[in-house]
C-alpha positions as CSV (number, residue, x, y, z in Angstrom):
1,X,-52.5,234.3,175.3
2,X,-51.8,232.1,178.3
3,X,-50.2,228.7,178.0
4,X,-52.3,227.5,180.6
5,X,-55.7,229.3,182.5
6,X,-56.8,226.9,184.7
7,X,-60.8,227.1,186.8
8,X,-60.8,226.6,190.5
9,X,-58.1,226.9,192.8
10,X,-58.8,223.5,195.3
11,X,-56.4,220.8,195.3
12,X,-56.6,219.7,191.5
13,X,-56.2,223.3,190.2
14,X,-53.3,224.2,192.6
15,X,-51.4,220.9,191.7
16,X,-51.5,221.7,188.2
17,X,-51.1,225.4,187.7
18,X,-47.8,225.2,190.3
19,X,-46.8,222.0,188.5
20,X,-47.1,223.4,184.9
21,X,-46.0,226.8,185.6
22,X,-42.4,225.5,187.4
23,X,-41.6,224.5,183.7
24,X,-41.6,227.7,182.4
25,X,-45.5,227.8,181.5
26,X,-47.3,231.2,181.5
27,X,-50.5,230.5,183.5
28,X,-53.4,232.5,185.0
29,X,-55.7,230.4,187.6
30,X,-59.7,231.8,188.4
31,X,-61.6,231.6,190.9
32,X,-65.6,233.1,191.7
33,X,-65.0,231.8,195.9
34,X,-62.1,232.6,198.1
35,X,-59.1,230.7,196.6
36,X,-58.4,227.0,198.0
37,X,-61.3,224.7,197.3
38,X,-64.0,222.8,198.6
39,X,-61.5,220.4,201.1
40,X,-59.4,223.9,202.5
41,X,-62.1,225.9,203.7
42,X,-65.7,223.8,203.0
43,X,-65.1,220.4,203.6
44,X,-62.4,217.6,204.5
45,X,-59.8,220.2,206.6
46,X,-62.4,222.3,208.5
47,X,-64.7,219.1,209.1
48,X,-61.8,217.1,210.9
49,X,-61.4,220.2,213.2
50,X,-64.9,219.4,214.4
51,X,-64.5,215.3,214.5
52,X,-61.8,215.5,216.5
53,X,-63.5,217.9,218.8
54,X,-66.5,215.1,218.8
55,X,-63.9,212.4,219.4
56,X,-62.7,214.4,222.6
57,X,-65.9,214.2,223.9
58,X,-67.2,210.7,222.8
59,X,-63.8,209.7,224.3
60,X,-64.8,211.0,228.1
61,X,-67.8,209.4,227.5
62,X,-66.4,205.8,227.1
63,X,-63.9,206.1,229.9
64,X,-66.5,206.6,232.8
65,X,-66.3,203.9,235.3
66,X,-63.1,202.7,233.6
67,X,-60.5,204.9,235.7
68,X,-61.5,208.3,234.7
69,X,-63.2,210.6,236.8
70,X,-65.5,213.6,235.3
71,X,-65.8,216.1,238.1
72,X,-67.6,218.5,236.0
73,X,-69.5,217.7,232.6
74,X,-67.1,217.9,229.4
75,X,-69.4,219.4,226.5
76,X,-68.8,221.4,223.5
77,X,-68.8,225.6,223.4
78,X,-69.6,225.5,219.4
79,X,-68.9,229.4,218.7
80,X,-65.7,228.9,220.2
81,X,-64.7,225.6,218.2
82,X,-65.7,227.1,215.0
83,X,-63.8,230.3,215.8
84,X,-60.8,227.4,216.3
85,X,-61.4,226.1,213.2
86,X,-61.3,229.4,211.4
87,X,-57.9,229.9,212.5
88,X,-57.1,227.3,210.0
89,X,-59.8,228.5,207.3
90,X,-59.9,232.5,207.2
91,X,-55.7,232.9,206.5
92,X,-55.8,229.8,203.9
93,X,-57.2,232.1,200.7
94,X,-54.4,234.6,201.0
95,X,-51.7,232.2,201.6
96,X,-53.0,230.5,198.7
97,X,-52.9,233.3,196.8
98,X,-49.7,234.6,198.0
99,X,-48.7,230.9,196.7
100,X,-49.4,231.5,192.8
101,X,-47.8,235.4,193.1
102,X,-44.4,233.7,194.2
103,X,-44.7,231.1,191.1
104,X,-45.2,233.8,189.0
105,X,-49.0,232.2,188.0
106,X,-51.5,235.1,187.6
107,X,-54.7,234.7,190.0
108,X,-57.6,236.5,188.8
109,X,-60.9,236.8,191.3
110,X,-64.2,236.1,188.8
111,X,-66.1,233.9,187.3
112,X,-65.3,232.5,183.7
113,X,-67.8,231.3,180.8
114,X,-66.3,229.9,177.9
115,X,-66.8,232.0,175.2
116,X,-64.9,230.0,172.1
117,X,-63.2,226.8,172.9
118,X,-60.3,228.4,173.8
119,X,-61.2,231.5,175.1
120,X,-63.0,232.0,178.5
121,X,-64.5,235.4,179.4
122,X,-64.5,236.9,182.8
123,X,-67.2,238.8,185.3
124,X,-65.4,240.1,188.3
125,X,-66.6,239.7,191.8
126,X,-65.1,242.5,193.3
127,X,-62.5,245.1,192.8
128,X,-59.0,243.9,193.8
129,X,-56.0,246.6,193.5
130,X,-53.9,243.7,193.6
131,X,-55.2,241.3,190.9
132,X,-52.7,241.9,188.0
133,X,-55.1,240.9,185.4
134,X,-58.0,243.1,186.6
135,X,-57.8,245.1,183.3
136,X,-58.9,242.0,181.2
137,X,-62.3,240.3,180.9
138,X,-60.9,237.8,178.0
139,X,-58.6,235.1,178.7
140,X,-57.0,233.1,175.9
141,X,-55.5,229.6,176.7
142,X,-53.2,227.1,175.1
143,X,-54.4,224.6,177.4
144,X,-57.5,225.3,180.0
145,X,-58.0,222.8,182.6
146,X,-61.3,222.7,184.4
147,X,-61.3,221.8,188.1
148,X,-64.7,223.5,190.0
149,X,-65.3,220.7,192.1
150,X,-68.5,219.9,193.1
151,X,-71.5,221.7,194.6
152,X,-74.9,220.4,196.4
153,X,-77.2,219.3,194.3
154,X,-81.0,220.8,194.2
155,X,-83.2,219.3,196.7
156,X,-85.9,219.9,193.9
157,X,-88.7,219.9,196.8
158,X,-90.6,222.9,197.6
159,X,-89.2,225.0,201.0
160,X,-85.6,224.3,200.3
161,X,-84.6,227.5,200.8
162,X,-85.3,226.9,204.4
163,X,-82.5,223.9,204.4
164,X,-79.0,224.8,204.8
165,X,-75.6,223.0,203.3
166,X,-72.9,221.3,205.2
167,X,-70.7,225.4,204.5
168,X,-73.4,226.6,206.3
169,X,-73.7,224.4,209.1
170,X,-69.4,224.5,209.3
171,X,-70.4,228.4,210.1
172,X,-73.1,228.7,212.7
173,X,-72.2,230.9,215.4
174,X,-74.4,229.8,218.0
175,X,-73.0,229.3,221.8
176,X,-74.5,225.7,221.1
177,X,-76.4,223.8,218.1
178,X,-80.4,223.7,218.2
179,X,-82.2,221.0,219.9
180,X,-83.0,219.4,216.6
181,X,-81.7,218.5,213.3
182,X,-82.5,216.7,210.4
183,X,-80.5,215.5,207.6
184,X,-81.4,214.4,204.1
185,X,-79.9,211.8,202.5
186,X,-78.1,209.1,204.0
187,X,-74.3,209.8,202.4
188,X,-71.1,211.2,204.2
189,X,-72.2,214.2,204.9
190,X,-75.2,213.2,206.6
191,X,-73.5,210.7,209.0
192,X,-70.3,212.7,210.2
193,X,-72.2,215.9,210.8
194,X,-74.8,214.0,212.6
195,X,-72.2,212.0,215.0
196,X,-70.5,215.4,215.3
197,X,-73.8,216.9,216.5
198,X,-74.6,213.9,218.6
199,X,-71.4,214.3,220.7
200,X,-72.5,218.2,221.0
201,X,-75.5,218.0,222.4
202,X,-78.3,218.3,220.0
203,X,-81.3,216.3,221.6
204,X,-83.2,215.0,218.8
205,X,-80.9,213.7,215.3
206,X,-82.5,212.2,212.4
207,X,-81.3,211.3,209.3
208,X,-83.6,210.4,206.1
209,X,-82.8,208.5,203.3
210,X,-84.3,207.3,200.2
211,X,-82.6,203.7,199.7
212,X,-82.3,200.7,201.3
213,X,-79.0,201.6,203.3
214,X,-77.2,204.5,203.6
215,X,-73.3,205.0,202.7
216,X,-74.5,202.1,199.9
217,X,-70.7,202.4,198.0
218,X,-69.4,201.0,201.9
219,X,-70.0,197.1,203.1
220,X,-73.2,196.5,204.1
221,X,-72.7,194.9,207.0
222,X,-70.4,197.4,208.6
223,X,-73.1,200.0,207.8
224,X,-75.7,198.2,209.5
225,X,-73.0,197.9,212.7
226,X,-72.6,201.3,212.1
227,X,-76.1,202.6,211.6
228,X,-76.6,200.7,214.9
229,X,-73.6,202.4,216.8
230,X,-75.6,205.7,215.1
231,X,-79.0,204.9,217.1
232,X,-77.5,203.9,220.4
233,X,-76.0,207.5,220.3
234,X,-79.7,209.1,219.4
235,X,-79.4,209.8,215.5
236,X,-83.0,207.8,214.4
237,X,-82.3,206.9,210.8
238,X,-85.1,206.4,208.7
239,X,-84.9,204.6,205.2
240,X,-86.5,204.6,201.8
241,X,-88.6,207.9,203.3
242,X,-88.4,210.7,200.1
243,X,-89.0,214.2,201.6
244,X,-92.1,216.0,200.0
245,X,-91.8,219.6,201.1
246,X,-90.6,221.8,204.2
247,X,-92.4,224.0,205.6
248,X,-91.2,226.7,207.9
249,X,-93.9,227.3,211.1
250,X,-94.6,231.4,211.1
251,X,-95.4,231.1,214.6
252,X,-92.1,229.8,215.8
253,X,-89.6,229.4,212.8
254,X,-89.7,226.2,213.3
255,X,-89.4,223.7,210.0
256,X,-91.8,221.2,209.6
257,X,-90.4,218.2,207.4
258,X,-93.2,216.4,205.1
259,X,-91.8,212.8,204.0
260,X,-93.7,209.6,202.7
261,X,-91.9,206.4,203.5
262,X,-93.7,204.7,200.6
263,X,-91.3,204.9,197.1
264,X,-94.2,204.7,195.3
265,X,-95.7,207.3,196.7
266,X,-92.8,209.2,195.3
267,X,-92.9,212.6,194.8
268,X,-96.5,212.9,196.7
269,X,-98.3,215.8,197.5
270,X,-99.5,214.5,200.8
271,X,-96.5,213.3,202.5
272,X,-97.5,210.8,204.8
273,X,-95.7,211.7,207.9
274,X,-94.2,214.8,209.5
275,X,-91.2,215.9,211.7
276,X,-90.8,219.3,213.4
277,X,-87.6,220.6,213.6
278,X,-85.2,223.6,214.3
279,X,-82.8,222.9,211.4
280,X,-82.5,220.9,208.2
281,X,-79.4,220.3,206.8
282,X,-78.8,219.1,202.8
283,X,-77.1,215.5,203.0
284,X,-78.1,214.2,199.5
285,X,-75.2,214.5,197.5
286,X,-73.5,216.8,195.7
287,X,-72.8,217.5,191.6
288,X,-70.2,218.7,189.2
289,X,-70.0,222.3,189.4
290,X,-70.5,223.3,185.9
291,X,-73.9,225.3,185.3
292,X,-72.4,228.6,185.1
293,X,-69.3,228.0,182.9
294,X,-71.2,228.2,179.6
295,X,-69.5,224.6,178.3
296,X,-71.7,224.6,175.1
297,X,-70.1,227.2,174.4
298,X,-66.4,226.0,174.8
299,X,-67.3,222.6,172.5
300,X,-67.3,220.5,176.3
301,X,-69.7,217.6,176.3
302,X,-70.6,216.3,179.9
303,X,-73.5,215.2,181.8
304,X,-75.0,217.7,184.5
305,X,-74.8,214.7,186.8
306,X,-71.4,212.8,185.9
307,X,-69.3,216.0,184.8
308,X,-66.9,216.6,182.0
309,X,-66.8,213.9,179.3
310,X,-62.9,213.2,179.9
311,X,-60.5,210.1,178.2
312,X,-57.8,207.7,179.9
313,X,-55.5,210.9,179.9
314,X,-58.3,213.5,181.6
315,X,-58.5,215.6,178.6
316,X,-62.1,216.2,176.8
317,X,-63.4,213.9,174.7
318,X,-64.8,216.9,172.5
319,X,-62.2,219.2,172.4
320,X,-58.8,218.2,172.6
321,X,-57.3,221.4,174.5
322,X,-59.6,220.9,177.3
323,X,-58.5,219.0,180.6
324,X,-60.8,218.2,183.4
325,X,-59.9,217.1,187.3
326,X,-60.9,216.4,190.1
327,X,-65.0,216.0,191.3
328,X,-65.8,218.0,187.9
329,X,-64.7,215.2,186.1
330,X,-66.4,212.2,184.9
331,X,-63.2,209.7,185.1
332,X,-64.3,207.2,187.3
333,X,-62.5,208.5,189.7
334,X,-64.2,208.8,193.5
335,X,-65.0,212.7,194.3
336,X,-62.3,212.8,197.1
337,X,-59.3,214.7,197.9
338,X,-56.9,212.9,197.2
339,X,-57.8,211.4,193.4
340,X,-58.0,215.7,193.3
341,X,-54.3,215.4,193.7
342,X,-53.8,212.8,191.6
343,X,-55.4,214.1,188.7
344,X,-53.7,217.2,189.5
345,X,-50.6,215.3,188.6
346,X,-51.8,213.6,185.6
347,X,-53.2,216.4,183.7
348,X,-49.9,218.5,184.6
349,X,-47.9,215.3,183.4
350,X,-49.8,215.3,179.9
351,X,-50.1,219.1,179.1
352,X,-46.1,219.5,179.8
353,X,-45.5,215.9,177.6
354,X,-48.2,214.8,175.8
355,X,-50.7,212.7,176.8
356,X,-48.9,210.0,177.8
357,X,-50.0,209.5,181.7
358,X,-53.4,207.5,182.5
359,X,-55.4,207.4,185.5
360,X,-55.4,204.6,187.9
361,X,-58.1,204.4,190.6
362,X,-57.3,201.1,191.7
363,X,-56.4,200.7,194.9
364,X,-58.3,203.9,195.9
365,X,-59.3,204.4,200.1
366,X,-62.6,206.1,200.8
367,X,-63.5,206.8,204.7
368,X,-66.6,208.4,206.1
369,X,-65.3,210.4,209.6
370,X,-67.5,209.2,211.6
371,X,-67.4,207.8,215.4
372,X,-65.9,205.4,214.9
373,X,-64.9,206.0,211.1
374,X,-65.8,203.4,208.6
375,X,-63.2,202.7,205.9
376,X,-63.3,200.9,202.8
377,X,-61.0,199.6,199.6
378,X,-60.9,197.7,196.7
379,X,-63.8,195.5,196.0
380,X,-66.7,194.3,197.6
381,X,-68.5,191.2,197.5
382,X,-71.3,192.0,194.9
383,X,-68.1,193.8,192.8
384,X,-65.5,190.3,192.9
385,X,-68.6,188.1,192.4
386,X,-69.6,190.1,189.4
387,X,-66.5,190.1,188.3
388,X,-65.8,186.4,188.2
389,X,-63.3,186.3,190.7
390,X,-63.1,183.0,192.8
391,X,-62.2,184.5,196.7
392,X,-62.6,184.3,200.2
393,X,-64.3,186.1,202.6
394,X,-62.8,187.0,206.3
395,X,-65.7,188.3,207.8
396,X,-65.4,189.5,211.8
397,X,-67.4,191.6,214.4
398,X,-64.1,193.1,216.5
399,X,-65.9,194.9,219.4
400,X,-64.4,192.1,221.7
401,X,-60.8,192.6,220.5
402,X,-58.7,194.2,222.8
403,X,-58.1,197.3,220.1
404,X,-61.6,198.3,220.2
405,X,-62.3,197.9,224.5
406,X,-59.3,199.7,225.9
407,X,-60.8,202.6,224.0
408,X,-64.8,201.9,224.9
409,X,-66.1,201.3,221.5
410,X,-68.7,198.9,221.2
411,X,-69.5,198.6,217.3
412,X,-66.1,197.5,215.3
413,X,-65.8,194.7,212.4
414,X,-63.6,194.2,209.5
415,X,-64.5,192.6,205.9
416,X,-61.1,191.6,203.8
417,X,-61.7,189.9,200.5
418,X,-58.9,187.4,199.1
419,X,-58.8,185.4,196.1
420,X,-58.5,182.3,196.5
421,X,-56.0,181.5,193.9
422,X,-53.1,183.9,194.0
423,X,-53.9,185.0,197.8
424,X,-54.0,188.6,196.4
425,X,-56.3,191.5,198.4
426,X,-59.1,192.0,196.9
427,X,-60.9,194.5,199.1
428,X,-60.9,195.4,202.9
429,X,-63.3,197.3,204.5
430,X,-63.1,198.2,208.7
431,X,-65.8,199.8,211.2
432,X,-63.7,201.0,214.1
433,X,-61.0,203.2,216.0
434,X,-58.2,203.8,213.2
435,X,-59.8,202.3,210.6
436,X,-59.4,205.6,208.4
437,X,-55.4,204.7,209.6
438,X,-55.6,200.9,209.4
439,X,-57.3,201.0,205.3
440,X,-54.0,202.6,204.1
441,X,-52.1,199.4,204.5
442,X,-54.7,197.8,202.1
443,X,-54.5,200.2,199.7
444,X,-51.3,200.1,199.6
445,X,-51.5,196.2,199.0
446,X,-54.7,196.3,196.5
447,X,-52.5,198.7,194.4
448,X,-49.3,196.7,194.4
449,X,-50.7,193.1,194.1
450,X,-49.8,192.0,197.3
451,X,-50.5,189.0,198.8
452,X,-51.8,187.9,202.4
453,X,-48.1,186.6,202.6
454,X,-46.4,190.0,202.1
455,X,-48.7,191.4,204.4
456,X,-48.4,188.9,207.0
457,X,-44.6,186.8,207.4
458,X,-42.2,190.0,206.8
459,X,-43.7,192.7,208.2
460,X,-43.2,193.8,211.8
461,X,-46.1,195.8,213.3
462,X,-45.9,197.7,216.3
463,X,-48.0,196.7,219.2
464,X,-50.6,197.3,220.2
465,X,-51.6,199.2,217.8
466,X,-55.2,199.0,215.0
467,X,-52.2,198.3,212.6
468,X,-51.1,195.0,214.2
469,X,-54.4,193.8,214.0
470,X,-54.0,193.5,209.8
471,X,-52.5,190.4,210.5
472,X,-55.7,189.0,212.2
473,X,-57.9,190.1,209.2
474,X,-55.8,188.1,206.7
């Protein structure tokens, strides 16, 4: 018996087995992938290596003509940058583990069903000499905290086996990426890994999406400055288009993309229109990862969509020993890194003292890494009218400030809401260099109550800096 056996070793299920074991608790942490998570090795960390690669290059681009000289064309080796990137990736299981066998927290290599609703049972991936609990298929906790993360969700079209996921497309060893690419679904994935292959080359980029506009939880007028930034660097981005079926050509493997561009028409047989393509990557979104952990059997309730069924304090609303964190969870908290890490800390918090710790999303910064990023916080318009709230609107396009043409970019705007009333943030949301720097400042504001006053009169920015420029947005 375990006081803890916590699922998934990313961010959330690190926090809280190293958190719960350094008071004393006896825990045992599983894991079916190498251990770290989704943000380590598949997502967040690995995908910044490549940005920044992209910005290097989008960079040279801007500077031409504005004192810097190209002799010979800067472009981008891609078997060599992903071999750079897995010098952060490939040691970060072991170090991981090598984490939990200093705590003293048992790390088993399997995959776990619940079997009771304490009791999860185990089916080994492989044979490791030096997993201490290799002898045992049954684990018995106290306390067992879910935290899988999430997982992409089924295409449901016929030929999606022939489309590949953003792990996939983080691992292609090619000297360069193919000529084409398509992506579908219009959300973060979708646009960073199209402005990353944008800056490396790829001819022909086009994204396809099945609403209105793309990145829909971001402002709607920064998207549409950033879907035009997108275009001017070649990604065509067609909307409300719903993919039919892919086919893949025998007589050059290349995939041929079947879509309708009618919603009505919605799942159609005869897909109005075609594109031919050398790769098609899965954009559409991703879902909690719970199919395989048997939670029927374990008294869970949850939605296949939304995740674990959780209360103010994380913990299941069906059975009581039950904690869930991170993207698995259905708290109302966004699937990003860092709520992972704060719900890491909650759910550690409650097990060790009762459930006495709730979660607070207010205040929460999302960014999508594109070129340049596109931040948001807080409310938006739709959100603070619905919500009663009497505010103001500061609405600007900043591609003439001086922040955004020392460094060439020509799409940049900012959207801060303030209510009217008490001058309190609202919301802020930014298209432009730093912006995934810049919307810190108004988190930290939205989640203290400050006003445009403490933002403004005491504070000191440096200069120039995207930081100084807050008090222009106010």
């Amino acid at each position: 018996m375990y006081d803890l056996v916590v699922i998934g070793t990313g961010t959330a299920g690190t926090t809280i087995a190293l958190n719960c074991r350094s008071k004393g608790l006896k825990v045992a942490i599983i894991d079916s992938m190498p251990f770290g998570g989704t943000c380590a090795l598949r997502g967040c960390e690995p995908k910044k290596v490549l940005v920044e690669a992209a910005k290097t290059i989008d960079s040279n681009k801007k500077h031409e003509n504005k004192g810097i000289c190209v002799t010979d064309r800067v472009y981008m080796k891609w078997d060599e940058l992903i071999r750079f990137k897995k010098s952060f990736t490939e040691p970060f299981p072991k170090e991981r583990e090598d984490s939990y066998i200093n705590a003293g927290i048992i790390p088993v290599h399997g995959k776990a069903k619940f079997i009771d609703k304490d009791t999860v049972k185990l089916e080994y991936m492989k044979t490791d000499k030096k997993n201490t609990n290799s002898h045992n298929d049954i684990l018995k906790g106290k306390h067992i905290v879910i935290a899988t993360g999430a997982k992409p969700m089924n295409l449901n079209v016929p030929g999606s086996e022939n489309v590949i996921t953003s792990d996939q497309f983080m691992d292609i060893k090619n000297h360069q990426l193919p000529e084409s690419i398509v992506f579908i679904g219009g959300g973060y994935i979708s646009f960073e890994f199209a402005h990353i292959a944008a800056r490396s080359g790829v001819k022909k980029i086009t994204i396809l999406h099945r609403g209105k506009q793309p990145l829909n939880h971001f402002d709607s007028d920064l998207v549409n400055q950033l879907i035009q930034k997108s275009r001017d660097i070649g990604i065509d981005i067609l909307l409300e288009t719903n993919v039919g079926r892919i086919d893949k050509l025998v007589s050059d493997g290349k995939l041929v993309v079947n879509y309708s561009t009618s919603l009505e028409s919605y799942p159609s047989d005869n897909p109005s229109s075609t594109l031919k393509t050398d790769m098609v990557v899965h954009g559409a979104g991703r879902i909690p990862n719970v199919e395989e952990l048997d939670l029927k059997a374990g008294g869970i309730e949850y939605t296949p969509i939304g995740g674990i069924k959780v209360n103010e304090y994380l913990q299941s609303i069906s059975n009581p020993i039950v904690y869930a964190a991170g993207d698995v969870a259905a708290s109302g908290g966004a699937p990003l890194t860092p709520v992972a890490s704060y719900d890491g800390n909650i759910v550690s918090h409650n097990i060790l003292n009762g459930n006495t710790s709730k979660s607070n999303y207010n205040g929460l910064p999302s960014v999508v890494f594109t070129i340049p990023p596109i931040a948001s916080v807080g409310l938006n318009e739709k959100e603070a009218t619905k919500q009663g709230l009497q505010f103001r609107t500061n609405y600007k396009d900043t591609s003439s400030w001086y922040s955004s043409r020392r460094v060439g970019e020509t799409h940049s705007g900012f959207k801060v809401l303030i209510e009217k009333e008490s001058d309190r943030i609202l919301g802020a949301h930014i298209l432009g260099p730093h912006a995934e720097e810049v919307i810190n400042i108004f988190s930290i504001a939205i989640r203290l109550g400050l006003t445009v006053k403490d933002l403004n009169d005491p504070i000191l920015y440096t200069y120039p800096t995207n930081s100084s420029d807050v008090i222009y947005m106010l």
